[in-house]
C-alpha positions in Angstrom: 280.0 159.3 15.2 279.9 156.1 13.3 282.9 154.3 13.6 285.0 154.5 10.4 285.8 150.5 10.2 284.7 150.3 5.7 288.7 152.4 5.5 290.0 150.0 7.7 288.5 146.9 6.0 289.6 148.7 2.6 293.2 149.1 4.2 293.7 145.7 4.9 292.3 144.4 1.7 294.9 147.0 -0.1 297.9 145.7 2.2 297.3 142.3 0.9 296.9 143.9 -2.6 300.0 145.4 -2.5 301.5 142.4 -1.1 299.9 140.3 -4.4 301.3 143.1 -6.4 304.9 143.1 -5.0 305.0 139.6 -5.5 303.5 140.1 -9.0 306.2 142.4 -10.0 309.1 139.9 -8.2 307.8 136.9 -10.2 308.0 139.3 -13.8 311.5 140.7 -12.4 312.8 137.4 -11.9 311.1 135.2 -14.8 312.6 138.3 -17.2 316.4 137.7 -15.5 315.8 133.8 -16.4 314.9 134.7 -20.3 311.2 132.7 -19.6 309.0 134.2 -21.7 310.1 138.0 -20.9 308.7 140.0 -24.0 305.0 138.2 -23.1 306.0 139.1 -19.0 307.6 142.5 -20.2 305.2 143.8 -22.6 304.1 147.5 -22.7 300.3 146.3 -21.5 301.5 144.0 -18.7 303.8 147.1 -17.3 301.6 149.6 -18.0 298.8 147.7 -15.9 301.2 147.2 -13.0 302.3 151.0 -12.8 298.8 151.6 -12.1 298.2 149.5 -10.1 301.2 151.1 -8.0 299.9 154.6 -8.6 296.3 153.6 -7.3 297.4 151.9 -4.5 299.7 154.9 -3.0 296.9 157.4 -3.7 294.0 155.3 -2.1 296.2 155.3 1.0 296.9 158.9 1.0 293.2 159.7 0.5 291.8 157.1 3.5 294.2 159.0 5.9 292.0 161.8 5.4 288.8 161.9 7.9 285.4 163.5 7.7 286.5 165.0 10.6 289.7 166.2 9.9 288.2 167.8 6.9 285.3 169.2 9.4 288.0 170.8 11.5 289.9 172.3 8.5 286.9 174.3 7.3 285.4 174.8 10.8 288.3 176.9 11.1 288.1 179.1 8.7 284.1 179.1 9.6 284.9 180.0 13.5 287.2 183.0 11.6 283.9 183.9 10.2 282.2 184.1 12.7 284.5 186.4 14.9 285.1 188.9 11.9 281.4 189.4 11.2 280.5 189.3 15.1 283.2 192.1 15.6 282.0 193.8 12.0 279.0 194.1 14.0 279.8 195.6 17.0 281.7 198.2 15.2 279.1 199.2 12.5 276.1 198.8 15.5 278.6 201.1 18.0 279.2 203.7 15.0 276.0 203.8 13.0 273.0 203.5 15.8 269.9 201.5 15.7 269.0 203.6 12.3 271.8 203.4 10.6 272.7 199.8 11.2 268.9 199.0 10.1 269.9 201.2 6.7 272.7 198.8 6.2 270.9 195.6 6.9 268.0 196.9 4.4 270.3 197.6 1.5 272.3 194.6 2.1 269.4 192.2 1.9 268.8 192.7 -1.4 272.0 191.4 -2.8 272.3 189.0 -0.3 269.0 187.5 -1.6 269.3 188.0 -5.6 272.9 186.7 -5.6 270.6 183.5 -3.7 269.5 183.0 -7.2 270.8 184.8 -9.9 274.7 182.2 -9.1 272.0 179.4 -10.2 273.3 177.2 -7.8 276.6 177.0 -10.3 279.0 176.7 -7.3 277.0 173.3 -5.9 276.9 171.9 -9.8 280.3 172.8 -9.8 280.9 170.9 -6.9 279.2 168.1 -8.4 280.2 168.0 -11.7 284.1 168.0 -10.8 283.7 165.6 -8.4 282.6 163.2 -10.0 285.0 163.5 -12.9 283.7 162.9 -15.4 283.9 166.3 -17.8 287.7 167.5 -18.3 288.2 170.3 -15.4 289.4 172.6 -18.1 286.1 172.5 -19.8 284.0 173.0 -16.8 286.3 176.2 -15.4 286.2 177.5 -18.8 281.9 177.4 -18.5 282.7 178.6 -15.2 284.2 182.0 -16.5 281.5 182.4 -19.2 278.2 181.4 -16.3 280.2 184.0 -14.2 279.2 186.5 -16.6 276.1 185.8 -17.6 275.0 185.4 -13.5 276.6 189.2 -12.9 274.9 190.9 -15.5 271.8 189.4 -14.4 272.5 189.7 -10.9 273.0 193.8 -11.3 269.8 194.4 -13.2 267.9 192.5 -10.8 269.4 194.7 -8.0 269.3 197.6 -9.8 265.8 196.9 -10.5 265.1 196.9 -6.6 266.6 199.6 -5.5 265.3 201.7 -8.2 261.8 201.0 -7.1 261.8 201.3 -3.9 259.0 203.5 -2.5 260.0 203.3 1.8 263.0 205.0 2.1 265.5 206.3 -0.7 269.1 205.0 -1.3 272.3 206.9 -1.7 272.9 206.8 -5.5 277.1 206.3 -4.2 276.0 203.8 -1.9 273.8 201.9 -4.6 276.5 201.5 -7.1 279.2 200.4 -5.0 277.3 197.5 -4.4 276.1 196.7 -7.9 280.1 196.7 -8.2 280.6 194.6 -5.3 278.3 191.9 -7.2 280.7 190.2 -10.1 283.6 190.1 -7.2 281.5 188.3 -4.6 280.3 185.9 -7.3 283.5 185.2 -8.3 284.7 183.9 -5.1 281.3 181.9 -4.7 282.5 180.1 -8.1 285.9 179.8 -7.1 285.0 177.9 -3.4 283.1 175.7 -5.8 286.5 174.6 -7.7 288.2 174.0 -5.1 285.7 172.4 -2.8 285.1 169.6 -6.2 288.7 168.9 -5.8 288.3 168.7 -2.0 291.5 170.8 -2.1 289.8 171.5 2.1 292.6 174.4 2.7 292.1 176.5 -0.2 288.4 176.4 0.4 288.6 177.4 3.9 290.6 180.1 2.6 288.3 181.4 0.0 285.8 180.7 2.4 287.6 183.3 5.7 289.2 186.2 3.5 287.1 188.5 2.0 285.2 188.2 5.8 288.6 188.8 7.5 289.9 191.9 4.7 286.4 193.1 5.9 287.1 193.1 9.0 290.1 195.2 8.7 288.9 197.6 6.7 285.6 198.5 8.6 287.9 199.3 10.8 289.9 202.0 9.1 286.8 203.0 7.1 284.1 203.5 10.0 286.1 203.7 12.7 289.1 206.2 11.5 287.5 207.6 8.6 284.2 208.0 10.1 282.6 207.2 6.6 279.4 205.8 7.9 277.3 203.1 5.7 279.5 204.3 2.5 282.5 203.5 4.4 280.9 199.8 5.4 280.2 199.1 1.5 283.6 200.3 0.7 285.0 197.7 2.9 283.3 194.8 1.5 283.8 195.7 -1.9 287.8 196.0 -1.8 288.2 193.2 -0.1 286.3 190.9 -1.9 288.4 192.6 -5.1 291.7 191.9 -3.0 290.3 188.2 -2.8 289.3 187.9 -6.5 293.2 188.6 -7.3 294.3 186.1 -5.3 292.1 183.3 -6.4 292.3 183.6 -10.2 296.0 183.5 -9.4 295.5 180.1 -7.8 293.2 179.1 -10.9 295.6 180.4 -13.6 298.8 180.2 -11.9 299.0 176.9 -9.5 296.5 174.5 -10.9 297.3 176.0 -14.6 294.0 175.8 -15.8 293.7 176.2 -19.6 290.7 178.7 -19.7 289.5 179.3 -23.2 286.1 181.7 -24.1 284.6 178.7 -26.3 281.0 177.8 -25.4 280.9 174.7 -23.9 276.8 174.3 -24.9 276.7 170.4 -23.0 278.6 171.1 -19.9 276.9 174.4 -19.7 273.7 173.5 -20.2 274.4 170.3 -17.5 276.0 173.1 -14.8 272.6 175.0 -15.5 270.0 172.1 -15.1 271.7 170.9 -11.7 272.3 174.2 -10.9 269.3 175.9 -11.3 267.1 173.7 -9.1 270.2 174.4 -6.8 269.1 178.0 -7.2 265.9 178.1 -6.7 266.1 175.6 -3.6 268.8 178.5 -1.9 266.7 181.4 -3.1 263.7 179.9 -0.9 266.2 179.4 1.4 266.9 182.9 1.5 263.5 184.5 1.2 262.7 182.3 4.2 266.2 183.8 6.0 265.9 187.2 5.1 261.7 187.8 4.4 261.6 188.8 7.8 263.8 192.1 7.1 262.2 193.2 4.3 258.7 192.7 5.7 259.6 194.5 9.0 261.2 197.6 6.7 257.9 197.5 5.0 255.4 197.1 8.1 257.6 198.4 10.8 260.5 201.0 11.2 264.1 201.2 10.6 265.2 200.9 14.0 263.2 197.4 14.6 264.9 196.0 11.7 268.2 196.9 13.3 266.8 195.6 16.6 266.0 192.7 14.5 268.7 192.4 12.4 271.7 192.2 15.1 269.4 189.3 17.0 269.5 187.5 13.5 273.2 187.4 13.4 273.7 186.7 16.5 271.4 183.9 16.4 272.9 182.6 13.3 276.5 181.6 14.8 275.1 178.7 15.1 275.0 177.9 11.4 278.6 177.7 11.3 279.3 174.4 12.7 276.5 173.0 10.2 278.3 174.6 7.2 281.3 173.7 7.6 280.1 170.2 7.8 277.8 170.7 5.2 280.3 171.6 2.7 282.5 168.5 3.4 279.6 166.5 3.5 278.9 168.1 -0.2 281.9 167.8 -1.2 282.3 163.8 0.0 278.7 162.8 -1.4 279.7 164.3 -5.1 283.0 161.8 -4.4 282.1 158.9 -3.1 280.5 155.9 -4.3 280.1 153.5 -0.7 276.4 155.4 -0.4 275.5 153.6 2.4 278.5 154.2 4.4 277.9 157.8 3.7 274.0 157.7 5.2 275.1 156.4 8.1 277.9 158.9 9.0 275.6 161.8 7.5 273.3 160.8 10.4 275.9 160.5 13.0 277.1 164.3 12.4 273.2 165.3 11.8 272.9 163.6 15.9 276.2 165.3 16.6 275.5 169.0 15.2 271.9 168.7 17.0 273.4 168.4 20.4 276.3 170.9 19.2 273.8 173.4 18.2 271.7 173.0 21.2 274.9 173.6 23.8 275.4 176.7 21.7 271.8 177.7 21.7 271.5 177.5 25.8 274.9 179.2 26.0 273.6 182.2 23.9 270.4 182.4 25.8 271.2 182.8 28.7 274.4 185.3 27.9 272.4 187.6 25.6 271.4 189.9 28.3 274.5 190.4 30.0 276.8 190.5 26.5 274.3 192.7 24.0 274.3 196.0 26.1 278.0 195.7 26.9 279.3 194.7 24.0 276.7 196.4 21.6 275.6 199.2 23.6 272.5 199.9 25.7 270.6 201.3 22.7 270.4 197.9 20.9 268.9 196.0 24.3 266.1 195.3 22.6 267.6 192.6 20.3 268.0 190.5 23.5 264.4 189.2 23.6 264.4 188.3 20.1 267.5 186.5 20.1 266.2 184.9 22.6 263.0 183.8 20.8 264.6 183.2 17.4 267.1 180.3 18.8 264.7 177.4 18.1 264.3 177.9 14.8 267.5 178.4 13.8 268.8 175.2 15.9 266.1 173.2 13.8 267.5 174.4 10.8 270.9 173.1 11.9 269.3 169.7 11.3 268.2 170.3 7.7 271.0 171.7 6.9 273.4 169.0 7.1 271.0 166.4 5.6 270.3 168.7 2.8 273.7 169.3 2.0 273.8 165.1 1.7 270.9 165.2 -0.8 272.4 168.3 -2.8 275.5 166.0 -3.1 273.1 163.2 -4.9 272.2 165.6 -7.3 268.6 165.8 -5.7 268.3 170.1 -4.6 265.1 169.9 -5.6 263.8 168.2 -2.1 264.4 171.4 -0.2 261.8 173.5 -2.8 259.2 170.7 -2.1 260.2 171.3 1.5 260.7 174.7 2.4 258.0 176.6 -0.3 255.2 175.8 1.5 257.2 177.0 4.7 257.5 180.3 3.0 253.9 180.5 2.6 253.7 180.4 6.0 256.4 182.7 6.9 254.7 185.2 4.7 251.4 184.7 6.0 252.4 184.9 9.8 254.6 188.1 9.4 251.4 189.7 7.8 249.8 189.3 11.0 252.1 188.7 13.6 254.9 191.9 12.6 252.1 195.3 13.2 251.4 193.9 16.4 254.9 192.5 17.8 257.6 194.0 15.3 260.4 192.0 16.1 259.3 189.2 18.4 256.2 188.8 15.9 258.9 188.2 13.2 260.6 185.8 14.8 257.8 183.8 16.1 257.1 183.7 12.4 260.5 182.6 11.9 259.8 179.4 14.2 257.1 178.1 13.7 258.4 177.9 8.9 261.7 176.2 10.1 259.6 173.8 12.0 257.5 172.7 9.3 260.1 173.1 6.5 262.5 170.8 8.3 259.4 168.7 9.9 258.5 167.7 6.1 262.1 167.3 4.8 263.4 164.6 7.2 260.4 162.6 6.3 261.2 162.8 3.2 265.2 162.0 3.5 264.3 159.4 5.6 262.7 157.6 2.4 265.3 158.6 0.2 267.9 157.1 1.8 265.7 153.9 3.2 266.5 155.1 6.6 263.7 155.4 8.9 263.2 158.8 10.8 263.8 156.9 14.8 267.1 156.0 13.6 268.3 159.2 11.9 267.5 160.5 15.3 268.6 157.3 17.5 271.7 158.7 19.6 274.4 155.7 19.4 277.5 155.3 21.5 279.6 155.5 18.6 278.3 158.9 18.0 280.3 160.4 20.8 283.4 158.7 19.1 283.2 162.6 17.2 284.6 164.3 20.6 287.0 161.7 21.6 288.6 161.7 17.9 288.8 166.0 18.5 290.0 165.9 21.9 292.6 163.0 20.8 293.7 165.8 18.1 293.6 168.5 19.6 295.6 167.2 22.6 298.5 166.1 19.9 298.3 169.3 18.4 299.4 171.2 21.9 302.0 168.8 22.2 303.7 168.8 19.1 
């Protein structure tokens, strides 16, 4: 990784700051004992400008002790959490529901998954944005927080609602159905809340936010579907309380902790600003998601049940490998809508975009060639199947890790609306290819599909990064020595971790 030498240079220029502002401060101390023109030296303005000064100084030194990896690892954490709750969510719901059943789940859960993609309108990214850069009171923008949070619900349920009601393939459990339009407002309202806290870069709480509902999950699937035997209802139950148990301890941060001073008055200006950023933001993730999930609803569609469970367990499988990139996608969000030193932030963008490349790749061998001996045991025999399409899914989803951490730069600028040029016409094609490709292959055909609109997608968008951020494309790629600095800085950390 680039070598972090701009908070060095900063830190020394600040020493010798502090060193003109001691000095400053002696001088007025000492021409105020004398009587030498103390009420001009001593004046309100004069102390007023040196306090700070002070103030500045002592918080610019807190903040440059904190590292883009330090941050990285704080929310990697809470992402690697992730990642083992929903990997052991789906053994348990793959061992107790079958190929069928686990394919009903994955079909119902798409849709909210996808409409929630758009119907947030991007708010927790414009909320990301807009508090970071502080320049609207945070009040104001949590209070349009609470109002866009109903507005996106409401909107979110009738779209769902909408779905499900017209669905002609296979019919829903009315029970089943409206636990999850319930489930809706709760998960938005821990989206909203990461957004708060990511825009204060409060790292911790976001990581929190980010692991808990995913962990209560966990727990509860367990007592649910495992004790209780309650099936898909059982699976829905689970997410739903725990998202609730999450929602009352986040508003409790919001009202309680930070004492936030939420009022119900339309804030038309920041509202409409949230929504302009934020919508872009929403349609670039909703494309995002059709090109995700597309696959699931055309194989319900052209295929059976059982191939989309096939296909749906190789998906998240495959998709572990997304959680390095978010977690440094979010800081790098979070930085970006922070910063002003764009240049230094281009070049260490590109550093972790080398860095999660080669990550992703290590991970994408490892799984290959451990599918077939982990999916039977670990999954059962009946789900076997999966293993060739995880298999064949892995290179799209490690070029996506690419795109993914130099979007989340651009989203961070305020420019979302470079993924929609990017990744529509990759849609297109995913549409197109499943058409043809899904009768005759089912799974494989899907994820061929799947391939071949990442390529293109992230093909086009580094192209156009590259000219955004007057970078050519050989040196966003160009591995450096100093890139490798990443791993020595974690094994230097991790090895003073074990011994204190």
């Amino acid at each position: 990784m680039v070598p972090d030498n701009a908070p060095l240079m900063r830190r020394k220029k600040d020493d010798q700051g502090m060193k003109g502002l001691l000095k400053g401060i002696f001088m007025l101390s000492s021409e105020g004992a004398r009587g030498r023109r103390s009420e001009k030296l001593l004046s309100e303005n004069n102390l007023l400008i040196l306090l700070t000064k002070l103030i500045y100084f002592f918080i610019s030194r807190r903040l440059a002790k904190r590292t883009y990896l330090r941050d990285i690892l704080s929310f990697l954490g809470s992402n690697l959490t992730v990642t083992i709750c929903n990997l052991s969510i789906g053994i348990l719901l793959t061992r107790m529901l079958g190929a069928a059943g686990f394919g009903l789940y994955s079909s119902i859960i798409v849709v909210p998954v996808m409409i929630i993609g758009f119907t947030q309108l991007g708010i927790r990214r414009s909320a990301i944005y807009h508090i970071g850069n502080k320049l609207i009171p945070e009040d104001h923008i949590v209070s349009a927080l609470f109002i866009l949070l109903l507005y996106t619900s409401t909107l979110s349920i009738i779209i769902c609602g909408f779905v499900y009601f017209f669905s002609t393939t296979q019919p829903f459990d009315p029970l089943i159905i409206a636990l999850v339009l319930l489930t809706i407002p709760l998960l938005l309202s821990n989206v909203f809340a990461g957004g708060i806290f990511l825009g204060k870069e409060d790292i911790k709480l976001a990581g929190i936010i980010n692991a808990g509902p995913t962990l209560i999950t966990l727990l509860l699937t367990v007592l649910f579907v495992w004790a209780f035997k309650w099936s898909v209802l059982g699976a829905f139950l689970s997410i739903a309380l725990a998202n609730l148990i999450m929602v009352f301890f986040t508003y409790r941060l919001i009202l309680v902790k930070f004492k936030y001073n939420i009022t119900w008055k339309y804030h038309e200006g920041i509202m409409k600003s949230m929504i302009k950023l934020g919508l872009v933001n929403a349609i670039a993730i909703f494309i995002m998601q059709l090109n995700y999930r597309l696959d699931i609803l055309m194989l319900k569609k052209l295929s059976s049940l059982e191939e989309v469970g096939f296909y749906s367990l190789a998906m998240q499988i495959a998709e572990q490998l997304w959680h390095i990139p978010y977690a440094i996608e979010m800081i790098v969000l979070s930085r970006s809508a922070n910063t002003q030193d764009d240049k230094f932030v281009h070049r260490t963008v590109a550093s972790i975009f080398r860095v999660s490349l080669l990550i992703g790749l290590l991970g994408g061998i490892l799984i290959f060639f451990l599918a077939p001996a982990l999916v039977p045991v670990v999954f059962g025999r009946d789900f076997i199947r999966s293993v060739p399409m995880i298999q064949m899914v892995l290179p799209g989803i490690l070029v996506l890790v690419g795109f993914r951490i130099l979007n989340s730069r651009l989203t961070g600028m305020g420019k979302p609306q470079i993924a929609i040029y990017t990744f529509a016409p990759a849609l297109f094609i995913n549409f197109i290819l499943n058409l043809f490709l899904i009768p005759r292959y089912g799974g494989i055909g899907a994820a061929w599909s799947t391939n071949i609109s990442y390529a293109v997608g992230s093909f086009i968008f580094v192209i156009i990064y590259s000219r955004m951020v007057d970078m050519p494309v050989r040196e966003i790629f160009r591995y450096r020595r100093s890139d490798f600095y990443f791993f020595r800085d974690l094994k230097h950390r991790l090895t003073f971790k074990t011994k204190v």
